[in-house]
N, C-alpha and C positions, 0 to 999 in steps of 0.2 A: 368871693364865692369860687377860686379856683380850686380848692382844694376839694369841693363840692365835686366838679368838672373832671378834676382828675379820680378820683374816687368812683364817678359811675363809669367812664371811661375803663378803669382797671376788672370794674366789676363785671361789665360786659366782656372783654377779654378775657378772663375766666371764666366764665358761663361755658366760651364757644370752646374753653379748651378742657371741660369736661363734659361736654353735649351729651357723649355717647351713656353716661350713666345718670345724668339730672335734667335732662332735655323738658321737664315740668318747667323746670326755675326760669325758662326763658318768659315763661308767662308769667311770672312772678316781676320780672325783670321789667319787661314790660307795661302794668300795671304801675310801678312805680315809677317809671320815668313819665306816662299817663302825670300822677301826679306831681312829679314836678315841672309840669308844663304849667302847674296852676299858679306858678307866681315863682318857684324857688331854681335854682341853679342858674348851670350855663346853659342858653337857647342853643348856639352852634355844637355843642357835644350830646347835649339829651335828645335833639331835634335828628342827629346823624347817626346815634348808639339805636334810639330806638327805630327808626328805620332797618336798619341792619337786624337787629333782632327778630324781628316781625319781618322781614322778607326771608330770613334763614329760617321761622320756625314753618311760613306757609311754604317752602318750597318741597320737591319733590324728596330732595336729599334724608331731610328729618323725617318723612314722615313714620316709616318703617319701623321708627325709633319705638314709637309706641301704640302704633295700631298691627291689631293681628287681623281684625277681620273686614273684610273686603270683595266691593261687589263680584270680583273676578281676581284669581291667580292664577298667574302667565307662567309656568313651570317650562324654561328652557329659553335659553335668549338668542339662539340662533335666527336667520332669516326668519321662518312662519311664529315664532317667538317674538322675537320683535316688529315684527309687522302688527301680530294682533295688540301688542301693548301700548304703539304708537297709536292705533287708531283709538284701543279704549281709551286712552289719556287723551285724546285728542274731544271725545266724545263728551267728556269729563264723567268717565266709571272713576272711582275707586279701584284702582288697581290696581297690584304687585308684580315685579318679575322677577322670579329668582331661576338664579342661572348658579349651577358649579363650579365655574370655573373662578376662578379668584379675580380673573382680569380679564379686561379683551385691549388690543387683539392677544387672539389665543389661536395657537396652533391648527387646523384643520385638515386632516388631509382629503378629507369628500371633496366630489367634481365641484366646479364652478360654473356650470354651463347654463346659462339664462336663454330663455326663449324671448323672442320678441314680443311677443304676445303680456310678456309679464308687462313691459313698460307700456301697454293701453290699459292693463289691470290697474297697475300702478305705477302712476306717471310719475313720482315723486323719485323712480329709482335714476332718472337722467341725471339728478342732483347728485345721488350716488355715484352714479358713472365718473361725472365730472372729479369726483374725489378722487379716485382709485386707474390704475390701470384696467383699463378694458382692449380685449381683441374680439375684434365683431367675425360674424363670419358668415361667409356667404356663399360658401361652398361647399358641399359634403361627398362624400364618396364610401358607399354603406357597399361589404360586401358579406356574402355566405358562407357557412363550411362547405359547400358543394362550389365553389368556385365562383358564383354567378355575381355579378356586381351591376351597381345602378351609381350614377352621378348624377347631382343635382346642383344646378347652380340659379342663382337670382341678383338682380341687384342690391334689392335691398337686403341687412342682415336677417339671416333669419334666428339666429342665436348671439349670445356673447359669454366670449369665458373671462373667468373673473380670477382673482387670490381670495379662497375663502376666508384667509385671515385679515384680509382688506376688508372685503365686503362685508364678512358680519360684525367687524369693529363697525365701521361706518355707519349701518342698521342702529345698530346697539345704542352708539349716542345720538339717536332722534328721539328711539324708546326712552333713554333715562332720561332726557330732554323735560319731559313730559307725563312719567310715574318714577314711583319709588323703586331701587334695584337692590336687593340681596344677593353679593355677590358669596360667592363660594358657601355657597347654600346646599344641601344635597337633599332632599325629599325622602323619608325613609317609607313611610306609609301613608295611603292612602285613606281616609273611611267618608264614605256615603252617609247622609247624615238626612233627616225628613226634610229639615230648613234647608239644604247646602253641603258643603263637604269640608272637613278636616285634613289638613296636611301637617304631619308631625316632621323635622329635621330633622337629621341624626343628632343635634347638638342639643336637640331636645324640644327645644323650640317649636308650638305650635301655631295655624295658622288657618282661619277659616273664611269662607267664602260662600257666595251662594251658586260661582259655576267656576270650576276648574278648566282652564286650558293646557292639555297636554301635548308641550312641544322640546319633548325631551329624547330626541332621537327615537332611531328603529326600534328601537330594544326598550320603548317607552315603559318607565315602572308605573304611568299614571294607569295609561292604556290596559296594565295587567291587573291593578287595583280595583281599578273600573269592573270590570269584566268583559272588557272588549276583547284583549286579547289570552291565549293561555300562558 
């Protein structure tokens, strides 16, 4: 029966190296190693192929593959971006983040400056910390255009500044950790819908949801779709 062995072996290996346009046949795949667990092949190759299968098809990576719609779409994968994607996936929503940019880390040049107050919000960011360069700071010195200045110092920090290209990489993969990511994604259009809302790509590709999170910078296209902003 090795030829059996090496056969599902090869088949499974194929599968994962055109996922991105038959990501069904994993199920397919699946199913049939199911039955040759019923008496036929190799136990060490079917018993490990379908393992592998079946933890690639439930993981977060696949899922994008073939679901468009979803309890929440996390549009922008920056800090308040992936914060909210960690905790919906954490929650266990259905959720998506699609961010533009092709990769992180990605270039930033916005401040870095965290408030202490974030890590009682979110204590989870000390983990963050530990990854990345951080300067605490415990000093400030604020002055006026009329000359007048104030100094404030304490012991504890009362801020930290960061490398935004640190910090929102590190964010980033807790979020994919734990939901599906579209990366270089762009959002062309918004539509409000009775059920929920539609998000069209420019690549064309649409995408629906029953709440959208807009966290795609100042200049949000959610925010303007919405009618939150003009």
């Amino acid at each position: 029966m090795l030829w059996l062995a090496a056969a599902v072996a090869a088949l499974c290996s194929g599968i994962l190296v055109v996922w991105e346009t038959r990501a069904s046949l994993l199920w397919d795949m699946v199913l049939y190693l199911e039955w040759l667990e019923s008496g036929c092949g190799y136990w060490g190759v079917r018993k490990s192929a379908k393992e592998l299968c079946a933890k690639w098809l439930c993981s977060s990576d696949s899922l994008s593959l073939y679901m468009t719609d979803f309890d929440v779409v996390v549009v922008g994968a920056g800090p308040a971006g992936a914060t909210s994607a960690l905790r919906l996936g954490q929650a266990g929503a259905r959720a998506l983040l699609i961010e533009k940019a092709k990769e992180f880390p990605r270039e930033k040049p916005c401040g870095g400056g965290i408030t202490s107050r974030a890590l009682v919000r979110f204590p989870y960011l000390k983990e963050v910390f530990a990854e990345i360069d951080v300067n605490p700071i415990g000093r400030v010195y604020l002055e006026s255009p009329d000359g007048s200045h104030a100094v404030h110092e304490q012991e504890e920090p009362m801020m930290h500044l960061v490398r935004r290209w640190e910090f929102d990489a590190a964010m980033f993969r807790r979020a994919a950790a734990v939901v599906p990511v579209e990366m270089g994604t762009t959002i062309r259009t918004l539509t409000m819908k009775a059920d929920g809302v539609e998000l069209e790509a420019t690549d064309g590709r649409v995408f629906t949801a029953k709440l959208v999170i807009g966290a795609d910078s100042a200049n949000s296209l959610i925010a303007r779709h919405a009618g939150l902003r003009v």
